[in-house]
SERO-4910 file (N, C-alpha, C, O; in steps of 0.05 Angstrom, whole numbers):
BEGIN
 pado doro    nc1    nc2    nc3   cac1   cac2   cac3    cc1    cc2    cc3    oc1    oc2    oc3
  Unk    A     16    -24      0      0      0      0     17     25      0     11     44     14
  Unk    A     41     25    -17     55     51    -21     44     66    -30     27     58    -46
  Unk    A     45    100    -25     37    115    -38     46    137    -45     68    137    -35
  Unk    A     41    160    -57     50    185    -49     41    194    -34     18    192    -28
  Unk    A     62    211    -19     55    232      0     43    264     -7     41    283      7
  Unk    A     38    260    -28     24    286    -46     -3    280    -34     -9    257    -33
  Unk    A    -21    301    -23    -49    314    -13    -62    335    -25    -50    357    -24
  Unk    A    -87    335    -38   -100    354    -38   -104    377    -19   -102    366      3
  Unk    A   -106    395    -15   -107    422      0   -129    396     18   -121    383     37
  Unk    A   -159    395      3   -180    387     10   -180    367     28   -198    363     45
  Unk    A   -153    349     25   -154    314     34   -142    327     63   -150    318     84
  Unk    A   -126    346     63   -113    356     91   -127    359    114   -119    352    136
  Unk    A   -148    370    109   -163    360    133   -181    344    145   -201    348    158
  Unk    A   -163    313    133   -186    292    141   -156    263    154   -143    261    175
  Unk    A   -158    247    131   -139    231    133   -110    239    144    -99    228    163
  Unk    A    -99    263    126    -76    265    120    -77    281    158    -61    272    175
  Unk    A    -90    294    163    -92    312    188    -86    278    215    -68    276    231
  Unk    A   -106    259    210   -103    242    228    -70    227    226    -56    223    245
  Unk    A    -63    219    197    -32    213    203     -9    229    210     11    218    219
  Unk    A    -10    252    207      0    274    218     -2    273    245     20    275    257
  Unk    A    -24    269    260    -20    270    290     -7    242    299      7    240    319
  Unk    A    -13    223    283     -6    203    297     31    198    291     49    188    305
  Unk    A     33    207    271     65    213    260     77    219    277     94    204    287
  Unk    A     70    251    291     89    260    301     78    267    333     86    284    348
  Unk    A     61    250    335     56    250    373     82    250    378    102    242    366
  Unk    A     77    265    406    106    266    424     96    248    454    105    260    474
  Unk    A     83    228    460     83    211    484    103    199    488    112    181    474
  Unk    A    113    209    512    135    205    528    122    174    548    131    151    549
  Unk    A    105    184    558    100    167    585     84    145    571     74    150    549
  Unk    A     82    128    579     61    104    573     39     99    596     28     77    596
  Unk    A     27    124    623     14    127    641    -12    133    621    -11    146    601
  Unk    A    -45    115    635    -62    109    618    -80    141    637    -85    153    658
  Unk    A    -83    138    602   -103    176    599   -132    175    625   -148    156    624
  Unk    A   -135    194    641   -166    190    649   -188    174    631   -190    174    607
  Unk    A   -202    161    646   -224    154    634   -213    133    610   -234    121    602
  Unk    A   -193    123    598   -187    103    590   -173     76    600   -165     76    624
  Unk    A   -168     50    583   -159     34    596   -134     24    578   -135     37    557
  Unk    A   -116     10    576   -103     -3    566    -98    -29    562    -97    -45    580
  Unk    A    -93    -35    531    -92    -58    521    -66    -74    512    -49    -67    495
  Unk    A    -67    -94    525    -26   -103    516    -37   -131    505    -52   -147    516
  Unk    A    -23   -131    480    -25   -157    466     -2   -176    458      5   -177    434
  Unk    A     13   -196    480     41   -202    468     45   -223    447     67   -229    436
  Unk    A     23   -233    442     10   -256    418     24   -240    397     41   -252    383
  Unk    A     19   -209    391     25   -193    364     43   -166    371     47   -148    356
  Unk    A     52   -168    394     76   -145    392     58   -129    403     43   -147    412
  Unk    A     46   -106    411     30    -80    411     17    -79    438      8    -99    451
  Unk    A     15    -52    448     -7    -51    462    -16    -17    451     -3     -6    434
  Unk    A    -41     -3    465    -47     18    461    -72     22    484    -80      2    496
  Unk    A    -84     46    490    -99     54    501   -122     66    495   -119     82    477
  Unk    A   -151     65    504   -178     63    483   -190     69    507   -180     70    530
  Unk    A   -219     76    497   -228     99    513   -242     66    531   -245     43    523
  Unk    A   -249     82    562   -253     67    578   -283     48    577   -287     25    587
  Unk    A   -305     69    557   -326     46    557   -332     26    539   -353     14    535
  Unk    A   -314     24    530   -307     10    505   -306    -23    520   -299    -27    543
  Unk    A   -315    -45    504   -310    -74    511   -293    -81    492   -296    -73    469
  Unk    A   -271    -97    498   -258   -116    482   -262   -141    484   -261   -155    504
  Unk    A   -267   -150    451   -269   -181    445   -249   -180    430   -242   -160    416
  Unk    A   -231   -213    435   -213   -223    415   -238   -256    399   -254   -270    410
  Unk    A   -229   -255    376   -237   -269    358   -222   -289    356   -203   -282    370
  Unk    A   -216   -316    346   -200   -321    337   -206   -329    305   -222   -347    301
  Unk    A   -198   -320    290   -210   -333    256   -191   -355    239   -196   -361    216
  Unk    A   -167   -365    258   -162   -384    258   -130   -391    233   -137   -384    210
  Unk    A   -113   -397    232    -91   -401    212    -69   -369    230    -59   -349    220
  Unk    A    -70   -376    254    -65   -349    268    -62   -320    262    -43   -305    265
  Unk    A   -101   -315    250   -105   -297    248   -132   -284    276   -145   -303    286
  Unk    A   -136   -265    283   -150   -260    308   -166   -228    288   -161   -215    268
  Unk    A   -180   -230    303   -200   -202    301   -205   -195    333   -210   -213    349
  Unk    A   -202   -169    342   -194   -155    360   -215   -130    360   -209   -110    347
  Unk    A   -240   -130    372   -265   -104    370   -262    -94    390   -253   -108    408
  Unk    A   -265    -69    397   -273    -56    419   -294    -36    417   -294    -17    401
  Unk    A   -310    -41    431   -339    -30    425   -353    -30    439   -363    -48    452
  Unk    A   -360      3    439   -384     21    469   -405     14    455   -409     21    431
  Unk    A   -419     -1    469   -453    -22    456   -470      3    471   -493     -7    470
  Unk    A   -473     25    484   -481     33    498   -485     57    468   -508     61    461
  Unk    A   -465     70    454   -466     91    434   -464     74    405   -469     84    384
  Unk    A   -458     48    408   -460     27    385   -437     37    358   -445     44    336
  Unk    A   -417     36    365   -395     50    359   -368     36    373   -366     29    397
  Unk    A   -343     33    348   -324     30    362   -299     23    345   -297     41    329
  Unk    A   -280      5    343   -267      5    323   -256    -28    326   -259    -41    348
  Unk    A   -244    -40    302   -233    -67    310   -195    -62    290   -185    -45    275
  Unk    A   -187    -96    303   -162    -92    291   -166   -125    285   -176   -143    298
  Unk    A   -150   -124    255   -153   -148    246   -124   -157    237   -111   -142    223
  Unk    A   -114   -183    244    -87   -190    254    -88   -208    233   -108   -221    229
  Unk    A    -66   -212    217    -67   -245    200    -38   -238    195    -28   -215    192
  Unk    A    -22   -266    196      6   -270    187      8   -263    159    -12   -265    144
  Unk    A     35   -251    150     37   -243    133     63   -234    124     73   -212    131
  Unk    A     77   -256    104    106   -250     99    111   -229     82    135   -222     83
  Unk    A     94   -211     63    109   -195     54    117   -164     59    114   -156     82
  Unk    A    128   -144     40    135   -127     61    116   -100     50    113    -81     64
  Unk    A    108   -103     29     83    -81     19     54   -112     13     57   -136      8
  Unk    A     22    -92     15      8    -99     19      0   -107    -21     -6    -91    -39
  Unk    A      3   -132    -22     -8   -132    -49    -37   -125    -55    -54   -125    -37
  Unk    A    -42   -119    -81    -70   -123    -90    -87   -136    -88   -109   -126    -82
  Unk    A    -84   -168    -94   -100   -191    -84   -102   -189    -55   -126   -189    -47
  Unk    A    -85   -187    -36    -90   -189    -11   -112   -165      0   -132   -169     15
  Unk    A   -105   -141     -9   -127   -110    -12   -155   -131    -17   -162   -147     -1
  Unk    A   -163   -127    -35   -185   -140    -53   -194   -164    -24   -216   -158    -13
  Unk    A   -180   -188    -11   -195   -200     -2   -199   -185     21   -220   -185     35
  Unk    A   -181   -174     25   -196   -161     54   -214   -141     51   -232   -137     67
  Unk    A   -209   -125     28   -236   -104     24   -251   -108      6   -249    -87     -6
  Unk    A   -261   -117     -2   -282   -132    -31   -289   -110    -45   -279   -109    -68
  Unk    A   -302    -94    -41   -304    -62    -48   -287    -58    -66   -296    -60    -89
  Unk    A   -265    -52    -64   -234    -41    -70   -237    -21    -74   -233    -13    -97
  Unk    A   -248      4    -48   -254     24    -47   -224     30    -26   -222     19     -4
  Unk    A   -206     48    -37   -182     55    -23   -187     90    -21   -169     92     -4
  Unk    A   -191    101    -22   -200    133    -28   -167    152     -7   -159    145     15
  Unk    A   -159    169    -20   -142    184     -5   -110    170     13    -96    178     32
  Unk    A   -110    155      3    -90    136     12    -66    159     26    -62    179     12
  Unk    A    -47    156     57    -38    181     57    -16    153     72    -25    132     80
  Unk    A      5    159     74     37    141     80     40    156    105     37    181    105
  Unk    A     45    142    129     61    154    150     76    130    171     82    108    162
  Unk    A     80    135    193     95    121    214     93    121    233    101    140    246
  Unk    A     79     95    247     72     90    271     97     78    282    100     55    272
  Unk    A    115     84    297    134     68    317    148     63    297    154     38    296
  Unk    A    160     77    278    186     69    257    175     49    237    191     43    219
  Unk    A    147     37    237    134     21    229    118     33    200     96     43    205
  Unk    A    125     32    176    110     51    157     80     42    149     77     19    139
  Unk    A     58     59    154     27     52    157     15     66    132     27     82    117
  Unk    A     -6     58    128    -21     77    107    -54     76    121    -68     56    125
  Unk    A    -59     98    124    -87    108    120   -100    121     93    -91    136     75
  Unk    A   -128    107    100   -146    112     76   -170    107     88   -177     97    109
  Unk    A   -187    121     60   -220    115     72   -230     86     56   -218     69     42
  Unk    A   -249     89     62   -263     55     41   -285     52     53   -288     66     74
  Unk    A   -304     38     46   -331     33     38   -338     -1     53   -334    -20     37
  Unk    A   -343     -5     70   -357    -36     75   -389    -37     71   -404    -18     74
  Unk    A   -394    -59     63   -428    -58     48   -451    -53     77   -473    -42     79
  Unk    A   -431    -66     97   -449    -64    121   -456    -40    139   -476    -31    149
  Unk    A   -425    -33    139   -416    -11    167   -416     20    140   -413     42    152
  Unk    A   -417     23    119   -417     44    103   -391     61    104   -371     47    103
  Unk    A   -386     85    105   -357    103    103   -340     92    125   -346     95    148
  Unk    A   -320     79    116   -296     77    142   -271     92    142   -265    108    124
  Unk    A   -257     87    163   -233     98    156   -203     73    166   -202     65    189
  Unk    A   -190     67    152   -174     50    159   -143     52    157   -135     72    145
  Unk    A   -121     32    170   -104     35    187    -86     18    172    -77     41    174
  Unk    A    -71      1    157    -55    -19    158    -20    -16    159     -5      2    152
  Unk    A    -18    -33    167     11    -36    163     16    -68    173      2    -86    183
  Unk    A     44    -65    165     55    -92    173     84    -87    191    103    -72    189
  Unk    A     76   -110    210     94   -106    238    105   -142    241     93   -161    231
  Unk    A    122   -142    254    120   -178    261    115   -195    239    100   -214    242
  Unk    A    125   -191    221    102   -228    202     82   -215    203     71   -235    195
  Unk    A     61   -196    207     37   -199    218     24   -175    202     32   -153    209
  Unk    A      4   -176    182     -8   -148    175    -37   -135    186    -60   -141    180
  Unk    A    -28   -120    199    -59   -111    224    -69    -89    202    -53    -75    188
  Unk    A   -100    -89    201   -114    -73    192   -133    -59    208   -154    -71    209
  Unk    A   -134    -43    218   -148    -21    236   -163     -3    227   -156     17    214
  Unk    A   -200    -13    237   -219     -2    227   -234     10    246   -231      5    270
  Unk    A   -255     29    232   -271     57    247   -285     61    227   -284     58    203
  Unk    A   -307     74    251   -328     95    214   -323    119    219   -324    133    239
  Unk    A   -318    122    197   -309    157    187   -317    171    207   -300    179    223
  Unk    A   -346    178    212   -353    197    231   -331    192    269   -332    210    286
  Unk    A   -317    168    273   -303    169    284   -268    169    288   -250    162    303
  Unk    A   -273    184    262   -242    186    247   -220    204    275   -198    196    284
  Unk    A   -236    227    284   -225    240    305   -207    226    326   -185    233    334
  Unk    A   -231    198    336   -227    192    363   -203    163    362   -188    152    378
  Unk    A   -211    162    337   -184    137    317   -168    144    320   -151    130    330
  Unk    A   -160    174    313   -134    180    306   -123    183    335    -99    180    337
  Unk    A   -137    190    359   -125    194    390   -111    162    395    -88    156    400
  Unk    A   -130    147    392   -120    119    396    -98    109    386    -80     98    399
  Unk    A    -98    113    357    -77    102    351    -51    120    353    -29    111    347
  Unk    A    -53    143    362    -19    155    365    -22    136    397     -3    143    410
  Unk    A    -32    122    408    -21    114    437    -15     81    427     -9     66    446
  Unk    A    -15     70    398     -4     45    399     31     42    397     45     57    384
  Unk    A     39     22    411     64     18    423     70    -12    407     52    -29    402
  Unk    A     99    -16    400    104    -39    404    119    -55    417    142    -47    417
  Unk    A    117    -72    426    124    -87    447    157    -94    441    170   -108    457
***
């Protein structure tokens, strides 16, 4: 999922604004924010911190791949992370395609989580409608990190607090 780092004036304040924060957070401490909790996963390297009314389920979907939700059932809203092994070192097309059927990629913007090179973009699921999503590859392992758009804001807080182990 390489891309250019070239942005529309327009795309700046959406995507490109959320990898920007998460780029260049400056968290020093790893002490968990009010009102949130924290999540350590040593199965996949990572932990991060998410807002406190949030539930986490782990999935397992099996060939050691996991699906990972967290989700306030209370505002019916939330985001998941989807884990599957994965030897290579950019995200092919076929692999895009099975994970997003759509092959709706919209605004694709390159940045860096933990020295780790990520790409954010928007896309389309038939069920959940406008998303906004996360991937990269860490470990053997390519995590995809999803949200709906309208909670693109509270995504982008989250993910400047993921760590890897």
């Amino acid at each position: 999922l390489r891309v250019s780092d070239s942005v529309s004036p327009e795309q700046a304040s959406g995507i490109k604004q959320l990898a920007s924060a998460v780029e260049f957070s400056n968290i020093s401490s790893q002490k968990t924010p009010e009102g949130w909790s924290k999540y350590r996963n040593e199965r996949y390297g990572f932990s991060l911190f998410y807002p406190s009314e949030m539930a986490e389920s782990t999935f397992d979907e099996g060939e050691g791949a996991s699906t990972i939700i967290f989700e306030d059932r209370k505002e019916a809203h939330g985001f998941q992370i989807f884990v599957v092994p994965y030897s290579g070192t950019q995200v092919g097309e076929e692999r895009f395609l099975k994970d997003v059927p759509s092959g709706v990629r919209k605004d694709p913007v390159d940045f860096y989580i933990g020295g780790v090179l990520a790409t954010a973009f928007y896309s389309t699921h038939p069920l959940l409608g406008d998303t906004v999503e996360v991937w990269f590859i860490h470990g053997g392992h390519l995590f995809e990190l999803t949200t709906l758009k309208p909670l693109e804001q509270l995504f982008g807080k989250i993910i400047k607090t993921l760590r890897f182990l």
